[in-house]
C-alpha positions in Angstrom: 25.9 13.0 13.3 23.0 12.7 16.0 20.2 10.6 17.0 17.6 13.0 16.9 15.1 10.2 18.7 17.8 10.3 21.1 19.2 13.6 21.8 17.7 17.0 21.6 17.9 19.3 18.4 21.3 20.3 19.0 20.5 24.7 17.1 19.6 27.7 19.1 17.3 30.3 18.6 17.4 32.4 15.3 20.8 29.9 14.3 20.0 28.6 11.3 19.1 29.5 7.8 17.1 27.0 6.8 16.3 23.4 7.1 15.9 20.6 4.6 13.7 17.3 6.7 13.4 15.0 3.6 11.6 11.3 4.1 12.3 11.4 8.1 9.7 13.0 9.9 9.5 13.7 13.6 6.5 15.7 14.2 7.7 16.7 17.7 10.6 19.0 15.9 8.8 21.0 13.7 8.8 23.3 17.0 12.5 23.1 17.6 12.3 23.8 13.7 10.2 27.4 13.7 12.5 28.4 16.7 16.1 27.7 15.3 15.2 29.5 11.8 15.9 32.8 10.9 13.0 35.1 9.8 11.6 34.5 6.8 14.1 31.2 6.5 12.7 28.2 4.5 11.8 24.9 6.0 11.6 22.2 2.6 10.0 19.2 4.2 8.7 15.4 1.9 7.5 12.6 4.1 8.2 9.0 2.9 6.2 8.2 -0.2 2.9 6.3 0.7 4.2 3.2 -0.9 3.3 0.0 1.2 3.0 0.2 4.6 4.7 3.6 4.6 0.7 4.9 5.6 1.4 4.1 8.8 4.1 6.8 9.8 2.3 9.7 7.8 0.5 12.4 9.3 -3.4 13.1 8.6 -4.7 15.3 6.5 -4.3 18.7 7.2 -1.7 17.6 10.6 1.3 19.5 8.9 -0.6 22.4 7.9 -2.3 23.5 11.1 1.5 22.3 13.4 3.2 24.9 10.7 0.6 27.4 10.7 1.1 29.5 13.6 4.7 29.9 12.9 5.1 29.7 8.8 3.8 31.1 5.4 3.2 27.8 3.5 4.9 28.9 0.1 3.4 25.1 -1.4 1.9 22.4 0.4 1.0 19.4 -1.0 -0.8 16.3 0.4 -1.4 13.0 -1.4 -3.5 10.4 -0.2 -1.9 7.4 0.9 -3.1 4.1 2.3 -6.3 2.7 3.1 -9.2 5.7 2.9 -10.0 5.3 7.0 -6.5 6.4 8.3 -6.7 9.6 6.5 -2.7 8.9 5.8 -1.3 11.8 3.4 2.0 12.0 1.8 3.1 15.8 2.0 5.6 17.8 0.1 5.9 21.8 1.6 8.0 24.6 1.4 7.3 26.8 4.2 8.8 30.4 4.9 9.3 31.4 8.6 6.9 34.1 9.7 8.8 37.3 10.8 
C-alpha cells in the first residue's frame, strides 16, 4: 500500500507487465507508467464517471490522448463529455499498448 500523492511510483524501468489505473487519476504518472511497462504491455485506464461535480478532476478533451501518444498505441479510447460545455471536462475509458 502507498500514497502515490505522497511517495514516488515505487516500479523500475521495463518491471512491469501491465497496469490497471481505474477511477484515480494522476496525470503526472502516466510518465512513470510508459517507463515501468514492458514493450508492447497494456495500460487499461477509466477516470471517475462525470457524475456531479466529478467534472472538475477530469482531463480536457483530447489531454489523455496527446500525454499517451508519444509513448503508446491507443488500442480504444473513449471520451464522454462531462459537465458544463466550457470546461471541456471528458470522462475517458482507454486501452493503450506500449510502443516497442
Amino acid at each position: 500500500r502507498i500514497d502515490l500523492l505522497k511517495y514516488p511510483w515505487p516500479f523500475g524501468p521495463r518491471s512491469v507487465g501491465g497496469i490497471i489505473n481505474v477511477h484515480c487519476l494522476l496525470p503526472t504518472l502516466l510518465p512513470a507508467f510508459a517507463i515501468s511497462l514492458t514493450p508492447k504491455a497494456y495500460l487499461l485506464l477509466e477516470t471517475v464517471p462525470g457524475h456531479g461535480a466529478n467534472y472538475l478532476e477530469l482531463p480536457q478533451r483530447g489531454a489523455l490522448e496527446a500525454a499517451l501518444e508519444p509513448a503508446f498505441n491507443l488500442v480504444i479510447y473513449e471520451e464522454r463529455s462531462a459537465g458544463p460545455s466550457e470546461r471541456d471536462a471528458v470522462a475517458v475509458k482507454l486501452l493503450a499498448q506500449r510502443k516497442a
